[in-house]
N, C-alpha and C positions, 0 to 999 in steps of 0.2 A: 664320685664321693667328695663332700666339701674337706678344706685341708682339716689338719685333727689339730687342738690345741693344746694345751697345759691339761689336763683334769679340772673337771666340774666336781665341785662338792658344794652338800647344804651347808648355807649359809644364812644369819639374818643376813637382810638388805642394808644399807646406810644411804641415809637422808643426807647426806653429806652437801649434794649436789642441791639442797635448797636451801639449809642452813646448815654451818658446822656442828650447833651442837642445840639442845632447847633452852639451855640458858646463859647462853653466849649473849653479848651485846647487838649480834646482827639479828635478830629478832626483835629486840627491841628497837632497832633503828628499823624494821620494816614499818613497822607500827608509828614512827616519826614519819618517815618517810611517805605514805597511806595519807597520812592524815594532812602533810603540807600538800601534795597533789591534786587531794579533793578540795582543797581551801581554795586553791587556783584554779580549778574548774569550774566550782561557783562562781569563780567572777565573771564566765562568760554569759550567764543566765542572762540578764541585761539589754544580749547584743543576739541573742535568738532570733530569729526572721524568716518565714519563704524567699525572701528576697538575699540570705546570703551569697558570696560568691564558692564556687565549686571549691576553691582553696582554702577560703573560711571553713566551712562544712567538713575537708578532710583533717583543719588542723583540729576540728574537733574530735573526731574518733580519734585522730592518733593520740590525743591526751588521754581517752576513754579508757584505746588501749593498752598504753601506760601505767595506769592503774591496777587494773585489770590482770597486766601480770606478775606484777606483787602481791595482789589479791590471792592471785592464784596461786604462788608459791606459798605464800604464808599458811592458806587453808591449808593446801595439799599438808604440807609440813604437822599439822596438828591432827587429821583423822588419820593420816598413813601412820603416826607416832602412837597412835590410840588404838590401830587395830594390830599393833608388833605384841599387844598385852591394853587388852580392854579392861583390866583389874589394875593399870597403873592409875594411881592418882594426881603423881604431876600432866601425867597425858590428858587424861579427864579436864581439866584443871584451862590447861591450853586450851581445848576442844573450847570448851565453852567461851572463855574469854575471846576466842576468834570468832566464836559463831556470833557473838554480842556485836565484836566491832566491824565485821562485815555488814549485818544488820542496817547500824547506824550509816556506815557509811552507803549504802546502797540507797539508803533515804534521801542520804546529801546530796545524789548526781540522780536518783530518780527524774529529774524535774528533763534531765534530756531527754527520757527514753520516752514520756508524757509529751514532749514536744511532737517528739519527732512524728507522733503516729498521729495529731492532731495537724500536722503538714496539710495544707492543700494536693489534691491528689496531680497538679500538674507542675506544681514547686516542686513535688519528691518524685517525683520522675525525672524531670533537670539534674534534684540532688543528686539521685542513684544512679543515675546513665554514666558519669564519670568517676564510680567509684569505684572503678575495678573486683577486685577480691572480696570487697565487701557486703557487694550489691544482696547479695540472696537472704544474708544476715537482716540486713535493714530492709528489705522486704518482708521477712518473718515478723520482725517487731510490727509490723504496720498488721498484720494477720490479728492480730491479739485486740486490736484497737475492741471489735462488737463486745471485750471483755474485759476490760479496763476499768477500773475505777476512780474516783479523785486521787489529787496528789495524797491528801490527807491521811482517806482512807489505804491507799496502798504501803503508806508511810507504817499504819496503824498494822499492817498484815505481815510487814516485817517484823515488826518488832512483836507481834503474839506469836512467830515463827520461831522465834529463838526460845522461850518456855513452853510453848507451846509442841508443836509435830514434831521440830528438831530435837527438845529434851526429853520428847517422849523414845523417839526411836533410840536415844543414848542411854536411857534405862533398859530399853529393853535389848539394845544388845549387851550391856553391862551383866543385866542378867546370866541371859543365855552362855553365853561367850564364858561364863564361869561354872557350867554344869561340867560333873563327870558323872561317867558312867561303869557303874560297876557290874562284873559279866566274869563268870570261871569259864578258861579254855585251855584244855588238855588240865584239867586238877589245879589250875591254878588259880585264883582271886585275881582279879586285873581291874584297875581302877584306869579309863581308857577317856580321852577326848572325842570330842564327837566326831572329829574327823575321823581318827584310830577306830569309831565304832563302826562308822560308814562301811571300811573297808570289807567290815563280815555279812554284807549284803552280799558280797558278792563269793562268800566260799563255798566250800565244795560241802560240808557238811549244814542238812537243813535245821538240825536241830537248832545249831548255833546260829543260823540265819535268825531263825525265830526269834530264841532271846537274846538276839538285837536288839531286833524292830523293839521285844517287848519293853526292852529296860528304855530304848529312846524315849518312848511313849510313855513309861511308866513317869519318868522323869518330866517330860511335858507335862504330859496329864496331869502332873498334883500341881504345877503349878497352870494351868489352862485358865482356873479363874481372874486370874491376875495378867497372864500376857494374852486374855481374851481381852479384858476388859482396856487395856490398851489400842489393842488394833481397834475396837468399837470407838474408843476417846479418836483413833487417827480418824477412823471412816467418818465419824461425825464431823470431825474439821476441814477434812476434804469436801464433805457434801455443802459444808455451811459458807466455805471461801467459794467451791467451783460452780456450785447448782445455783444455791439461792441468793450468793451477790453478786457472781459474774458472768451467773444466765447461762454454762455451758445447757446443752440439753440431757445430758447425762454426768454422771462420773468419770464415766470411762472417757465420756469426747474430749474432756481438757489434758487428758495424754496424748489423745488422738490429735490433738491441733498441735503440741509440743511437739511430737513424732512429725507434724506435719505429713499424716497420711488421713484419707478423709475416711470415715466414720464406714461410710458403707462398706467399704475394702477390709476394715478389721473386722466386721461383721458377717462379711464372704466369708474371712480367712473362718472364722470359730464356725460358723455354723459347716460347712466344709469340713474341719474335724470334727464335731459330733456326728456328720452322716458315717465319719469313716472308721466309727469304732470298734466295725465288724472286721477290719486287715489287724490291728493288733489285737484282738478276741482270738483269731485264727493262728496268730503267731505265739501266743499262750498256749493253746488246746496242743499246738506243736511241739511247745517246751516241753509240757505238762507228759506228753506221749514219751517222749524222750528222757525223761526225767525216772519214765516208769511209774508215775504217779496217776490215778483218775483225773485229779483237777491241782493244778497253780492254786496256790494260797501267794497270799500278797506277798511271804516274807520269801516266794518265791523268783519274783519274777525277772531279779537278777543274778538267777541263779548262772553259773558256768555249767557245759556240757559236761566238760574234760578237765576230772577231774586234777587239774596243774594246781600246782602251789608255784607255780613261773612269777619269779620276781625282777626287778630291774634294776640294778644298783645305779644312782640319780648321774653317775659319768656316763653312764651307756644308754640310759634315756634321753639325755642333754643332748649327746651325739648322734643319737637315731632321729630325733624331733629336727634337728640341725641339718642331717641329711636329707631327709625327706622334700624340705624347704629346700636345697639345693637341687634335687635332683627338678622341681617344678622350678626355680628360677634362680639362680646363685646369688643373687641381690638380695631375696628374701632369706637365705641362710646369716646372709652377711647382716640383715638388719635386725636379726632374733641373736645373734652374738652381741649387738650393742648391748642388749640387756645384761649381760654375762658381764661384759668386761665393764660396766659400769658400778657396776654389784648392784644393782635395781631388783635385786631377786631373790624375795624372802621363801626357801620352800622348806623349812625346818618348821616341824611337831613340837609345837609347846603350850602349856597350859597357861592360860588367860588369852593367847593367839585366837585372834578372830578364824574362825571358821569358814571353810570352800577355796574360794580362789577368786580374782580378778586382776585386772587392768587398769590400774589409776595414769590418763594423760594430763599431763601440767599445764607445759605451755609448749609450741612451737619447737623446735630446736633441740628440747631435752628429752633424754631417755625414759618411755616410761619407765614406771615402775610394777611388777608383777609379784602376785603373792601369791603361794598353794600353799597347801600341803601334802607335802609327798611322801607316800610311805611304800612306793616302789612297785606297787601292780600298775597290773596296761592300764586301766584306769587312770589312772594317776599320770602315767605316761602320755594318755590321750588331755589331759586336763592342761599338760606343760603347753602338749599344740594348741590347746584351745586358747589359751589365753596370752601364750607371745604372738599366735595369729593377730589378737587384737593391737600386740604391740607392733608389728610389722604396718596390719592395717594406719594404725597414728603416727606411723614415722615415715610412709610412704606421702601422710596429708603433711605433712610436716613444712611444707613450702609455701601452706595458707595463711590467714593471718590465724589470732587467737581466736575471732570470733565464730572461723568458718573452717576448722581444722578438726573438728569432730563432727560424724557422722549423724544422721539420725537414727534413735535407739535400733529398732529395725533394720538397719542396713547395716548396723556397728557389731554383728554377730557374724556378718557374711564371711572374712575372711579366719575367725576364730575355727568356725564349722568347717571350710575347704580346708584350713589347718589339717582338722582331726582327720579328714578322709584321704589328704596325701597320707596323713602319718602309718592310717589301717593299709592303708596300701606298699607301703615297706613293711611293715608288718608280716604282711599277706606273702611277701616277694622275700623275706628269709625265713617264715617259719618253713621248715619239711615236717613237723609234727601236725598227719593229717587231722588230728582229736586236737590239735590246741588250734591250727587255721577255723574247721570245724565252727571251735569255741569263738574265733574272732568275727566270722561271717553275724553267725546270732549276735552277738555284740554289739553289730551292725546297728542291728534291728532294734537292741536293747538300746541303744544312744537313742536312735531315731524314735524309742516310743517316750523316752525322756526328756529328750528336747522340745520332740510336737505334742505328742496327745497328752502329757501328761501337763507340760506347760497352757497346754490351750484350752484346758478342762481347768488350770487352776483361775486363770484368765475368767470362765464362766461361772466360777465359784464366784469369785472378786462382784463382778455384775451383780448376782445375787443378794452375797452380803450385802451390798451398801445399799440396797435399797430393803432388808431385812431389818438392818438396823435404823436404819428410817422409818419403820414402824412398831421398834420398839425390841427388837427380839433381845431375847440372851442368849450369854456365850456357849452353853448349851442347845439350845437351836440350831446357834449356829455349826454347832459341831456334828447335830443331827443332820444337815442340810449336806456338809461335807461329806459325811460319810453317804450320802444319798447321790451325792457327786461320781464318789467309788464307784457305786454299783452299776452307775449310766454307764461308765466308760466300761467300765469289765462285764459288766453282764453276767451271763453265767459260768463266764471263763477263768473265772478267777473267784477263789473262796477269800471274802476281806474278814480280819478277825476285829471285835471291835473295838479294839485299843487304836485302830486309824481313824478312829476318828477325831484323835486329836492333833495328826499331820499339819493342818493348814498353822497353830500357833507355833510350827517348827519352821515358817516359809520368810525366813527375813526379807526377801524382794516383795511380799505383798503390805508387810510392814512399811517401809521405807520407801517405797515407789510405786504405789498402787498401778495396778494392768502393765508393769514393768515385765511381764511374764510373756503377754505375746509375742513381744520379740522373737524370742527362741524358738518361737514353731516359724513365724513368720523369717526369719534367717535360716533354719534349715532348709523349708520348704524350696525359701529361692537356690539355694546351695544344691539342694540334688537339682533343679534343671540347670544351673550353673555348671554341675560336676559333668552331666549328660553333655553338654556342650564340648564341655573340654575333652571327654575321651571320645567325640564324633570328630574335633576339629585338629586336636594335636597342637602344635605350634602355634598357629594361627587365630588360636583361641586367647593365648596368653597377655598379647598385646593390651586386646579390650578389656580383658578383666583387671589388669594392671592399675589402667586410666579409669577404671570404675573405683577403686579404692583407691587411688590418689585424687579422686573428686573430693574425699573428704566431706566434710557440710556445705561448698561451696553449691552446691546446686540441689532441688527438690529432692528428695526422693523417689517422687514419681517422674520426674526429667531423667533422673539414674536410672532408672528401670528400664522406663522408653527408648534411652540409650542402647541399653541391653539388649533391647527386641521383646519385652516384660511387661504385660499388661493385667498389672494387679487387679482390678476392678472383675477381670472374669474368673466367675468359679471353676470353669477350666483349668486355667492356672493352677491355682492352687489343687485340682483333684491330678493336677497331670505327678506332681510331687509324690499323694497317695498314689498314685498308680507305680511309679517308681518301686516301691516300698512293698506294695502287694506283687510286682512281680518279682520281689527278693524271697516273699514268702513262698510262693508260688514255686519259685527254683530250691527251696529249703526245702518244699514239702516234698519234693520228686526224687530231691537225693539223699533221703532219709527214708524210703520207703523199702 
């Protein structure tokens, strides 16, 4: 067991580590400082060449990255300030004035990143052969080249960025982010955050599951005409920047090329879950038996076995998520404590607080930063592993440079997911309550049908939409279309009532990141033959998976995989995962009979 500290309590986090305060003088000297850097960068434009030497060439990126991470301080500083209370005004305020001067600035030093991918292809191979840690980076840039526009036009696509997608998705989480919901439980009126409503998905009583779901929805629902009509204003600027001026061949591909994973593989991976939507149909009909019910209704499907009302007060979670990581590697307990002792870690319930949870990495060197919300179920406790995983993940890259220190989306889930399944496995290894283990096993199931089918279906939703609204539909349609989504996945397994059908304008990742969703099936998937590895291999397993997350962005993702022994491209792969998953139900249905 890793050593025990002082006590863990909710806390907000402090930004301290990028600036002391928002309206201190060191913010405005970033903003001085930004702006004399890029003045001196222009002046290299002039002396651009195939013919520079290897030493000219790297003192360019080093100036690049330079920039870059005061760039990145100063953003981080303004959306992490914005989402501690998305109803602040001065944060709002910042948010924007940053997003404006990033904009500009991105215009000013454009003309390098135009250079470099119009290189002759045997000048950038000289360049990048001696550029060590960068290499993969500046190869990606050069990926982009078939989709590139003028300097002019790209200049033009920044600057409709910033009132454009960017102010749209800050309304709309402005919005959202200030809904409550109101729900009586045990006789009482409760005016609850969304987060606070999340939690009665998962209780022991159905009635109250229900109106959950119903007030979530009720509350979407009246306003769906309005955050419908948004996500169509996104979908349309995504198809009008990605389709019809930079030629991707779909919507989806110019994630696909970002992710740098090729088109056909995320194609495998969905179609792959839609064959597989007979193992969680099977795994419902099983709840559903268990439940004593004929059929799963939606507001069922995370329902608990056993009946526990088991809470985790946030020092006993902090310290169980902490061991866990210890007991798989005592390096990774010790780099999920940086978080702690940095105070990088906002997990306090508060109204205007952005909603869910993630992982914001800065720069190199520094601690990320981690948000939840926690309000003390294994959920929640599962949610801490999932996302200091991702912190441990960026602090393991942490010895690359800025450019090539994060992951590809896809592969930046992998050690979040191995996170949660060391965590189920202490879990598993102190409960003796055989009806709350029970309860954890289905939990299993219930993550894993969250994470893949449910993200991989919304993934096929996304595809859908953008070409619905491409011909015109409304947000109505669209909502008929979603809920037509439900019934493919669940089938007859599941009763949907129709108030789901306004789910998809509650999904801020399809807002803000369009096909940002397949990641999570595609990081699960690799993660259970990853996990299958590690309890065939034991020790010897640890090494390579170590060096696979300390690769960071420095190398493909399909180079990372191959490493692995991982060959994306077969539908194999990806069914050997559902097979995983179908033999979980398989052993549930035997020991429940």
């Amino acid at each position: 067991m890793c050593p025990t500290p002082a006590p863990f309590s909710q806390t907000r986090w402090s930004l301290a580590d990028l600036f002391p305060s928002p309206d201190g003088p060191e913010i405005e000297n970033a903003f001085t400082e930004l702006t004399a850097l890029v003045t001196d960068f222009e002046q290299v434009r002039p002396t651009l060449s195939p013919d520079l030497s290897q030493a000219e060439f790297m003192a360019l990126i080093h100036k690049l990255e330079a920039i870059r991470r005061i760039a990145s301080r100063l953003g981080a500083f303004s959306s992490l300030w914005f989402t501690e209370d998305t109803q602040n005004q001065a944060a709002q305020t910042l948010m924007a004035r940053v997003d404006q001067f990033m904009a500009e600035l991105s215009n000013r030093i454009l003309f390098f990143n135009l250079w470099w991918k119009d290189v002759p292809d045997e000048a950038a191979a000289r360049l990048a052969e001696g550029s060590g840690d960068y290499r993969y980076w500046l190869e990606e840039i050069r990926h982009f080249k078939p989709h590139t526009l003028t300097e002019a036009e790209e200049k033009i696509i920044n600057i409709k960025d910033v009132t454009g997608s960017t102010a749209l998705n800050t309304l709309y989480e402005t919005i959202t982010n200030r809904y409550t919901f109101k729900i009586e439980i045990a006789g009482e009126h409760k005016e609850l955050t969304r987060g606070e409503l999340a939690v009665l998905a998962r209780n022991p009583d159905p009635d109250l599951r229900a109106r959950s779901y119903q007030e979530l929805y009720r509350v979407y629902g009246a306003d769906a005409p309005i955050l419908g009509q948004i996500y169509q204003a996104l979908m349309r600027d995504w198809r009008n920047e990605q389709v019809n001026l930079r030629k991707y061949d779909s919507p989806i591909a110019a994630r696909n090329l970002s992710n740098d994973i090729p088109d056909e593989v995320v194609d495998t991976l969905l179609e792959v879950a839609r064959q597989n939507s007979g193992i969680f149909q099977r795994f419902f009909r099983l709840k559903a038996s268990l439940l004593g019910v004929d059929c799963l209704r939606r507001y069922d499907i995370y329902a608990p076995l056993a009946r526990s009302e088991k809470t985790y007060a946030f020092n006993e979670a902090s310290q169980m998520v902490l061991d866990s990581f210890y007991q798989f590697a005592p390096r990774f307990s010790e780099l999920a404590r940086r978080v702690f002792s940095a105070n990088h870690l906002d997990s306090e319930v508060r109204k205007g607080k952005m909603s869910g949870a993630f992982c914001a990495t800065v720069i190199p060197g520094m601690t990320p930063w981690v948000l939840t919300n926690y309000q003390g179920k294994a959920s929640d406790v599962a949610t801490l592993a999932h996302e200091l995983g991702h912190a441990i993940h960026s602090m393991l890259a942490e010895h690359h440079t800025l450019f090539t220190q994060q992951s590809s989306l896809p592969l930046a889930e992998t050690a979040s997911t191995f996170g949660e399944m060391m965590l189920v496995d202490r879990l598993l290894a102190d409960e003796t309550d055989q009806a709350v283990r029970r309860d954890l096993l289905f939990r299993q199931i219930d993550d894993a049908y969250g994470t893949i089918q449910r993200q991989a279906f919304f993934a096929l939703f996304e595809k859908q939409a953008h070409e619905m609204v491409a011909q015109g539909a409304s947000v109505d349609e669209l909502s008929e279309a979603y809920f037509k989504n439900l019934q493919d996945q669940f089938g007859d397994a599941v009763a949907i009532a129709p108030e789901f059908k306004y789910e998809w304008v509650s999904i801020p990742h399809i807002y803000a990141t369009p096909f940002y969703v397949y990641a999570y099936a595609f990081g699960q998937l690799l993660v259970l033959s990853l996990y299958q590895q590690f309890k065939a291999e034991g020790e010897s397993f640890k090494p390579r998976y170590i060096q696979m997350l300390s690769a960071g962005g420095s190398q493909s993702p399909m180079r990372v995989l191959a490493e692995a022994g991982i060959d994306a491209r077969q539908s194999s792969f990806w069914q050997g995962g559902f097979n995983v998953i179908s033999a979980l139900v398989t052993q549930l249905e035997a020991t429940t009979k």
